[in-house]
C-alpha positions in Angstrom: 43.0 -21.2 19.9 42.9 -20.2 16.4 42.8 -16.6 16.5 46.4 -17.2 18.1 47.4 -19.3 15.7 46.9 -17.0 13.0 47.5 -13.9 15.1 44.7 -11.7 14.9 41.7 -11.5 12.3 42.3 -8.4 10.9 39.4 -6.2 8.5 41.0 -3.5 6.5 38.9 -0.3 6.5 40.5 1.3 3.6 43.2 0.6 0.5 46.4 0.0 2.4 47.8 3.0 -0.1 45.8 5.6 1.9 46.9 3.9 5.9 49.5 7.3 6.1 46.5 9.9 5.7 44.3 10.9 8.7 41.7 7.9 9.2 37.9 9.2 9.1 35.7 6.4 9.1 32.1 8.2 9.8 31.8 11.3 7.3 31.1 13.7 10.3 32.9 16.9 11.0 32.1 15.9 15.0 33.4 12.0 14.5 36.8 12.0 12.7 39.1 9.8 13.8 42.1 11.6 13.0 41.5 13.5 16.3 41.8 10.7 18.4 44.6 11.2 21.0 47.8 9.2 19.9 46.2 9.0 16.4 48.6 8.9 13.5 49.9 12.4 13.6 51.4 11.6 17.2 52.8 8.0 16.0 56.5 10.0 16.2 55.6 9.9 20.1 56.5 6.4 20.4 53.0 5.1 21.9 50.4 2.7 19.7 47.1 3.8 20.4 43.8 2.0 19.2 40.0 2.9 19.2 38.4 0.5 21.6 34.6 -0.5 22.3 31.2 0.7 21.4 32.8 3.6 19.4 34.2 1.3 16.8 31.2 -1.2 16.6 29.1 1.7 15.7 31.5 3.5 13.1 31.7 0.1 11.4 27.5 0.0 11.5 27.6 3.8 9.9 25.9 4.8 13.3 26.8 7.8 15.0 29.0 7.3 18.7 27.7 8.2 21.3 31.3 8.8 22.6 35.0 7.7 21.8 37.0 6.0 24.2 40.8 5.5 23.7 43.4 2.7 25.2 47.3 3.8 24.7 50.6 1.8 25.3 51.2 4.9 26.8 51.1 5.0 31.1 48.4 7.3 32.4 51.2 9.9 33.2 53.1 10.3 30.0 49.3 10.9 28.6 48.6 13.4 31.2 51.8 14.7 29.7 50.7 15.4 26.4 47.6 17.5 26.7 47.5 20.4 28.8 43.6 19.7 29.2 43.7 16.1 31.0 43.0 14.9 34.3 43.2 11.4 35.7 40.0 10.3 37.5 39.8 6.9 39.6 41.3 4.9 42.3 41.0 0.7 41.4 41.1 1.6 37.4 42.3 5.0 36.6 41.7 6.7 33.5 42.6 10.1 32.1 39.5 12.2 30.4 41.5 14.7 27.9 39.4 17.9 27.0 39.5 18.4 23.0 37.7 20.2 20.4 35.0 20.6 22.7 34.9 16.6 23.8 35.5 14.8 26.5 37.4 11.5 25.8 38.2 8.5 27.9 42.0 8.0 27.5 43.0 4.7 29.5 46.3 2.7 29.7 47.1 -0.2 28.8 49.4 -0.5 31.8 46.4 0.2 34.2 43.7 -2.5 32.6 45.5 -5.7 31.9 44.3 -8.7 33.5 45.4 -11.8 34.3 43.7 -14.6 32.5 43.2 -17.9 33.8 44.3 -20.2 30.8 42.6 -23.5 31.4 39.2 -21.7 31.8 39.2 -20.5 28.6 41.1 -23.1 26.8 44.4 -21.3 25.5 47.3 -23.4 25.3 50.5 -22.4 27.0 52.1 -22.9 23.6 49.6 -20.8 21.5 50.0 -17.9 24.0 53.9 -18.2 22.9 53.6 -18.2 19.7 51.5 -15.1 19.6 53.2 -11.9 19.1 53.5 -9.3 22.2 50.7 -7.0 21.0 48.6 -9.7 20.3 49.0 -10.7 23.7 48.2 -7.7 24.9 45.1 -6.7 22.5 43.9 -10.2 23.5 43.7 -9.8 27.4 42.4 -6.7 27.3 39.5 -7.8 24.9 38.7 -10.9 27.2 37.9 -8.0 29.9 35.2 -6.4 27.7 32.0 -7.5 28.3 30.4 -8.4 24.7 32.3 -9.6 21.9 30.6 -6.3 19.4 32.2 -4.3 22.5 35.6 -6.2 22.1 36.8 -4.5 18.8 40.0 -2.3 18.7 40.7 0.5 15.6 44.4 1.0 15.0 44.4 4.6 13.6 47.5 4.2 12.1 47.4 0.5 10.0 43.3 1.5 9.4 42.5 -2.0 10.9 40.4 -3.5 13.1 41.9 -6.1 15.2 39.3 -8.8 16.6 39.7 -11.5 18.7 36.2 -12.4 20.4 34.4 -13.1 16.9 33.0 -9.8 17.7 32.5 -9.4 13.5 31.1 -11.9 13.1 28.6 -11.4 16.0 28.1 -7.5 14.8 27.4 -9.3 11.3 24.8 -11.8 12.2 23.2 -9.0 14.8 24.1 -10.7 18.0 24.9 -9.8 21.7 26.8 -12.2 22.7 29.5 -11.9 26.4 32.9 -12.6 26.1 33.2 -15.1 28.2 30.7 -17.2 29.7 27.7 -15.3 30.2 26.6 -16.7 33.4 30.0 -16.3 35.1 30.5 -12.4 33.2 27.0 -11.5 34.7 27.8 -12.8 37.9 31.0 -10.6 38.2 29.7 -7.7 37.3 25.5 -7.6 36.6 25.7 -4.0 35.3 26.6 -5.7 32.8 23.2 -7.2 32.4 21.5 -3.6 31.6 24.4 -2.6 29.3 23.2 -5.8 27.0 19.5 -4.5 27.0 20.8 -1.5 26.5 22.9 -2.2 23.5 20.1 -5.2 21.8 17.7 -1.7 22.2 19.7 0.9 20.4 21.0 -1.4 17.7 17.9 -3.7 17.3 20.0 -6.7 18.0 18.5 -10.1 19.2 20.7 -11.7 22.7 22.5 -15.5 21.8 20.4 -18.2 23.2 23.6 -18.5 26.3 23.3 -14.7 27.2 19.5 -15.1 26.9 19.1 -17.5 29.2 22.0 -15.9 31.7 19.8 -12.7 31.3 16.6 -14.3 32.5 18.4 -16.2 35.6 20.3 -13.7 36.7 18.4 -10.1 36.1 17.0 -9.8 39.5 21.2 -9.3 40.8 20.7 -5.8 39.3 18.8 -5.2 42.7 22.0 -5.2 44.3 23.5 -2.0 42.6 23.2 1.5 44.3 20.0 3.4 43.0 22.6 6.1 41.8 24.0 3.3 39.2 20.1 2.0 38.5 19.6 5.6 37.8 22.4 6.3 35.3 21.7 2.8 33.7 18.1 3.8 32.8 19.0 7.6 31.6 21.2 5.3 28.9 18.5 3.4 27.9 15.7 6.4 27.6 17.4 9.0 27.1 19.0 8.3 23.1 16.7 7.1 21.4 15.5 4.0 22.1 13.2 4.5 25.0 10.4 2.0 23.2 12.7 -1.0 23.0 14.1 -0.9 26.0 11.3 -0.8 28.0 10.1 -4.0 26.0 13.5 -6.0 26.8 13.6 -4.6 30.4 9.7 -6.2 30.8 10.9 -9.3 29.0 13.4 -9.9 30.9 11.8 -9.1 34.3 13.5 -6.1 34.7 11.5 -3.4 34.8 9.6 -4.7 37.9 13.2 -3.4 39.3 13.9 -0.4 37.8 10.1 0.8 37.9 8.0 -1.2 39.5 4.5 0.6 38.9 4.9 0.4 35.5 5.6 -2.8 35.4 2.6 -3.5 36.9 0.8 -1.2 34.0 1.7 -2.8 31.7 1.0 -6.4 33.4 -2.4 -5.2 33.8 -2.7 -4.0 30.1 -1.2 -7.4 29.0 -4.2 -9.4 30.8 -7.2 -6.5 28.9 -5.6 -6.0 25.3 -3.7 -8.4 22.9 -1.2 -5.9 22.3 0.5 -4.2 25.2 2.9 -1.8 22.7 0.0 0.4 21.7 -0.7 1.5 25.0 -0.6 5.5 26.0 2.6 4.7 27.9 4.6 3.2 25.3 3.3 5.7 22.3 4.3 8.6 24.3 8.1 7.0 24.7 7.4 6.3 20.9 7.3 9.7 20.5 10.1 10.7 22.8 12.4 8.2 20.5 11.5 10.1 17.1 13.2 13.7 19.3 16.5 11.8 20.5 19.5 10.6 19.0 22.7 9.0 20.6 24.6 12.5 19.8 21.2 14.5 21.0 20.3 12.9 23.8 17.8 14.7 26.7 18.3 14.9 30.4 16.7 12.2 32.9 14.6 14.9 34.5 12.4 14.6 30.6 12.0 11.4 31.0 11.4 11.0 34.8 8.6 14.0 34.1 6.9 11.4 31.2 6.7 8.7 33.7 5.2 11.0 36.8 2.7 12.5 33.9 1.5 8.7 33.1 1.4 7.7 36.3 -0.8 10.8 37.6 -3.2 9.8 34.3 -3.4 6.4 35.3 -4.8 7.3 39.1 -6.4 10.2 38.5 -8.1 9.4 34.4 -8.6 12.7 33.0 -10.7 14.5 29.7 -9.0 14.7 26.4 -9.7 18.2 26.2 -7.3 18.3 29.5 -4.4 16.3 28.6 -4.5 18.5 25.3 -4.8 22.1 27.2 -2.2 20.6 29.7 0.8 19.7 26.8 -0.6 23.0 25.5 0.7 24.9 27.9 4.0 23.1 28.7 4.9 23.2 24.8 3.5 26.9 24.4 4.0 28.5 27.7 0.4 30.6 28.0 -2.9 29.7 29.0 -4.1 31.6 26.5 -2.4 29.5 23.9 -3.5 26.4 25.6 -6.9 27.4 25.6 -7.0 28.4 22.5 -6.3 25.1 20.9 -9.2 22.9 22.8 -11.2 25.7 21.4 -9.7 25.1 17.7 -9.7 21.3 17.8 -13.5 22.1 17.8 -14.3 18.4 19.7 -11.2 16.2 17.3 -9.3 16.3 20.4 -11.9 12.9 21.3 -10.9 10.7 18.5 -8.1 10.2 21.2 -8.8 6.5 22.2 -6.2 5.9 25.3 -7.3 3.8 28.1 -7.7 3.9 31.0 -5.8 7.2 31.0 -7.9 9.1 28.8 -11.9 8.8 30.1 -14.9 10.1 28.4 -16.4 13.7 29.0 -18.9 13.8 31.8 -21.0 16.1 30.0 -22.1 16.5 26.3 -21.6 20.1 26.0 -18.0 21.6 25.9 -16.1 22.2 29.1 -16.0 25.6 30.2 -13.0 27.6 30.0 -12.7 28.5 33.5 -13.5 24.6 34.3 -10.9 23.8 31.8 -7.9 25.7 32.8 -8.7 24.4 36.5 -8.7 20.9 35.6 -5.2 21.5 34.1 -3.5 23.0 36.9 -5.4 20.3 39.3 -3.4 17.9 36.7 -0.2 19.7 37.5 -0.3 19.4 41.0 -0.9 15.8 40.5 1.8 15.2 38.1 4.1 16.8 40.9 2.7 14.5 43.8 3.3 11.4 41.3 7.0 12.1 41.2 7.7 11.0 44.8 6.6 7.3 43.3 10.3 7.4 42.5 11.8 8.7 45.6 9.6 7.4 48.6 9.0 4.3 49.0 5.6 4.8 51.1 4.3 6.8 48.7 5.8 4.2 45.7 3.7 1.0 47.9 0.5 3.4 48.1 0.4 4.0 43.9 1.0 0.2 43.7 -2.4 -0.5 45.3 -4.4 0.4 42.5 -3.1 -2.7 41.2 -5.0 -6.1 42.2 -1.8 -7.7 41.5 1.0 -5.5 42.5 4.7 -6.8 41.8 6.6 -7.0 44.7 9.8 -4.6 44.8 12.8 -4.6 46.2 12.0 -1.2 48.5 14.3 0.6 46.6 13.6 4.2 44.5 16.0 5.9 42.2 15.8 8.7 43.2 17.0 11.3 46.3 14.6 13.9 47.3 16.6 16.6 45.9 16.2 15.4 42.7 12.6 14.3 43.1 12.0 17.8 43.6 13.9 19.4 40.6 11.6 16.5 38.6 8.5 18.1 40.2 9.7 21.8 39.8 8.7 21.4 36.2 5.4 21.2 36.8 4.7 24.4 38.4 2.6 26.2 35.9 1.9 29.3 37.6 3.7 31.7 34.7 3.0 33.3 31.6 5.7 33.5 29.0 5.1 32.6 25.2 7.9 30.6 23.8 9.8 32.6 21.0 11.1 29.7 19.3 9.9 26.3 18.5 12.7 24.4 17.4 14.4 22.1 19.7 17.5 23.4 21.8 19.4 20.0 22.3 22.4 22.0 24.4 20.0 23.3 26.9 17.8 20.1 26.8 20.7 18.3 27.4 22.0 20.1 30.8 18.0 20.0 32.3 16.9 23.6 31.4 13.4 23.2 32.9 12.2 25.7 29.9 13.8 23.5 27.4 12.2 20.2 29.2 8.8 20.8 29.7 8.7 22.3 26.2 9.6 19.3 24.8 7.1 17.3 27.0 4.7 19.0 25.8 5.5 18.2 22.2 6.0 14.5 23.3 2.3 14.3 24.9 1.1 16.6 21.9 2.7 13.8 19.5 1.5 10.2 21.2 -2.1 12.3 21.3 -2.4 13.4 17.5 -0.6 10.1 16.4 -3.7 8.3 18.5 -5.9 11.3 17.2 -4.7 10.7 13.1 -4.6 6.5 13.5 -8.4 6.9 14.7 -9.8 9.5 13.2 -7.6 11.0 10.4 -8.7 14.5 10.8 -5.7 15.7 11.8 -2.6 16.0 8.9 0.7 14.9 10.4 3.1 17.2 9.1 6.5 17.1 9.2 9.8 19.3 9.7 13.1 18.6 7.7 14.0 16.2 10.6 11.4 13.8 10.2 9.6 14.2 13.2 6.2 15.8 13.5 6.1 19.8 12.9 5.0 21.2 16.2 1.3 21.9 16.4 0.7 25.3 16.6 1.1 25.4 12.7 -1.9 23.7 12.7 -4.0 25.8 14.5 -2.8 29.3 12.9 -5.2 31.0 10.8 
């Protein structure tokens, strides 16, 4: 093979001059390379380290990591070793997670991942492998374990060079996902895989090569076969960054989402068959609006995104008034009734420019809803949003929702979620309290660990959002305004005299 041949391709980061200084290739005080374990200020230990994986195809795309992982020359011991804050986790494929600078980083060996690879299915040459120096050989059997070739990079710290041997460049350069090795036989060994593609073509807005494609679409129904705790964590990857909206289009595309969440999968089938365009739906604007809050280094909790789906869902079987759905997000983004009533009253009738079907019906009567009417129609919602949640951890009450359907998908009988956590889900919907937010700004710490305060303030900014984006794309009498980060201010600006 040519890459042995000529050893390795290597792409120089910086002038060779400046290879001795600490290595920071994304200019963030929280990303700096020189505080990668083994890095060049602990060369005089003896060990080669090198930045491996997703962390180094996103520092060369300018993109914040979501996290850095680390392989060493040194054994899994001698790293242990040299930080006092490291622990080694695993049985088959041990790795040590070392505690720094407030991050976690996953340390692992090369000594614990090499494989053995089988030369004839890949086409090396006995002769080519000897010709090949000794950390070639090793860089190149540990990359032929990674799964896609934009994964397979490794960052020597020290040289400030990336070393490549999968064409993964040239694949991060053209915008590809492409498997290391074949894509049927890499899906087939491990179909987590599969989700970790969609999950990477979302994020990045890369388009699949026409092998992994087709792989995808025979193979994505193996994903059935992993344990709902591993279906769970997969999806909290994919909604919970940032790129909620893509996802769930490559996870329908690819048959997936019939899977992973099989009543909206049906949603959106029925959508497909009423509207040309399935993307402008309620469901997708309000992940729209999710993805415009989180970011790979601010991501949220699952129990934010579980709460969106069980809100849509309860909208979809039980269609409720604008006026509702707006005194509802109200009072999860304010935390008072009296603040939630207080903006129907406000909106002064806008709040029906809000053109979301079937979710969103029209008002029953011509004259305003009551007050008292109102503020019972959003805690009946709330108990409803609470029932909806056990879609995703009983399967009865999953094949019941699935009926209003005329052409249900068939599912494999298996939810994501145990009733313990179904019930911490639900738990954020009970309304029954009185206590005004202080501040409106987004605590990403607390949103992070689940804080149900934290959560169901920002669904209610997520629901507010998708609603005046609908309300301003329709109408245009409400002004989008927006904070320094880009998304839109929060709403009660609007309303304050």
């Amino acid at each position: 093979m040519a890459m042995f041949q000529q050893k390795s391709r290597q792409f120089s980061l910086m002038p060779q001059k400046t290879t001795a200084s600490p290595v920071v290739l994304y200019n963030d005080s929280k990303h700096q390379l020189h505080k990668v374990p083994f890095g060049p200020e602990n060369c005089n230990l003896g060990f080669g380290a090198y930045l491996v994986g997703g962390c180094v195809r996103d520092l060369l795309l300018k993109r914040v990591p979501k996290d850095f992982d680390v392989i060493t020359t040194a054994t899994n011991s001698q790293i242990k070793n040299q930080f006092r804050r490291c622990i080694i986790v695993g049985r088959r494929f041990p790795i040590c997670l070392v505690y720094m600078d407030g991050c976690i980083m996953e340390v692992s060996s090369f000594h614990t991942t090499g494989i053995n690879v089988k030369e004839s299915k890949e086409g090396i040459s006995r002769k080519a492998l000897r010709n090949c120096s000794e950390k070639d050989l090793v860089l190149w059997k540990d990359s032929m374990r990674r799964d896609f070739t934009i994964n397979g990079l490794f960052f020597d710290p020290v040289k400030a060079r990336v070393y490549d041997y999968v064409n993964g460049l040239q694949d991060l350069k053209s915008s590809k996902v492409t498997t290391v090795v074949s894509a049927h036989l890499s899906f087939s060994e491990d179909c987590a895989r599969i989700l970790r593609g969609l999950r990477i073509a979302a994020r990045l807005g890369f388009q699949f090569s026409d092998e992994t494609a087709a792989a995808l679409n025979e193979l994505s129904s193996s994903i059935s076969t992993l344990t709902k705790a591993r279906l769970l964590m997969e999806l909290d990857f994919m909604l919970a960054y940032g790129a909620a909206r893509l996802s769930i289009q490559l996870l329908k595309k690819y048959g997936l989402l019939e899977i992973l969440l099989p009543f909206h999968a049906a949603y959106l089938n029925h959508q497909s068959k009423h509207r040309s365009d399935y993307t402008s739906t309620m469901f997708m604007n309000l992940f729209s609006s999710l993805d415009k809050l989180l970011f790979t280094d601010r991501p949220c909790n699952c129990t934010l995104w579980l709460g969106l789906l069980a809100f849509h869902i309860a909208l979809v079987q039980n269609p409720q008034e604008a006026s509702v759905v707006w005194a509802f997000s109200s009072l999860l983004y304010f935390g008072t009734c009296s603040d939630a009533m207080d903006i129907v009253k406000r909106m002064d009738g806008n709040e029906k420019a809000v053109d979301f079907l079937p979710e969103i019906r029209a008002p029953c009567d011509a004259e305003p809803m009551s007050e008292k009417m109102l503020k019972k129609k959003m805690l009946d919602l709330a108990t409803l949003v609470r029932s909806s949640v056990n879609v995703f951890s009983s399967v009865e009450s999953l094949r019941e929702n699935l009926t209003v359907f005329s052409e249900a998908p068939e599912f494999s009988g298996q939810v994501l979620l145990s009733a313990k956590k179904g019930n911490e889900v639900a738990q954020l919907f009970n309304l029954n309290r009185n206590k005004r937010r202080e501040r409106y700004d987004i605590n990403y710490k607390l949103l992070k660990k689940g804080d149900p305060d934290e959560t169901r303030f920002v669904l209610g900014k997520v629901i507010m959002d998708a609603l005046t984006a609908e309300m301003t794309k329709n109408e245009g009498k409400i002004t989008r305004k927006e904070d320094s980060s880009g998304s839109i201010h929060n709403l009660r600006l609007l309303f304050d005299d």
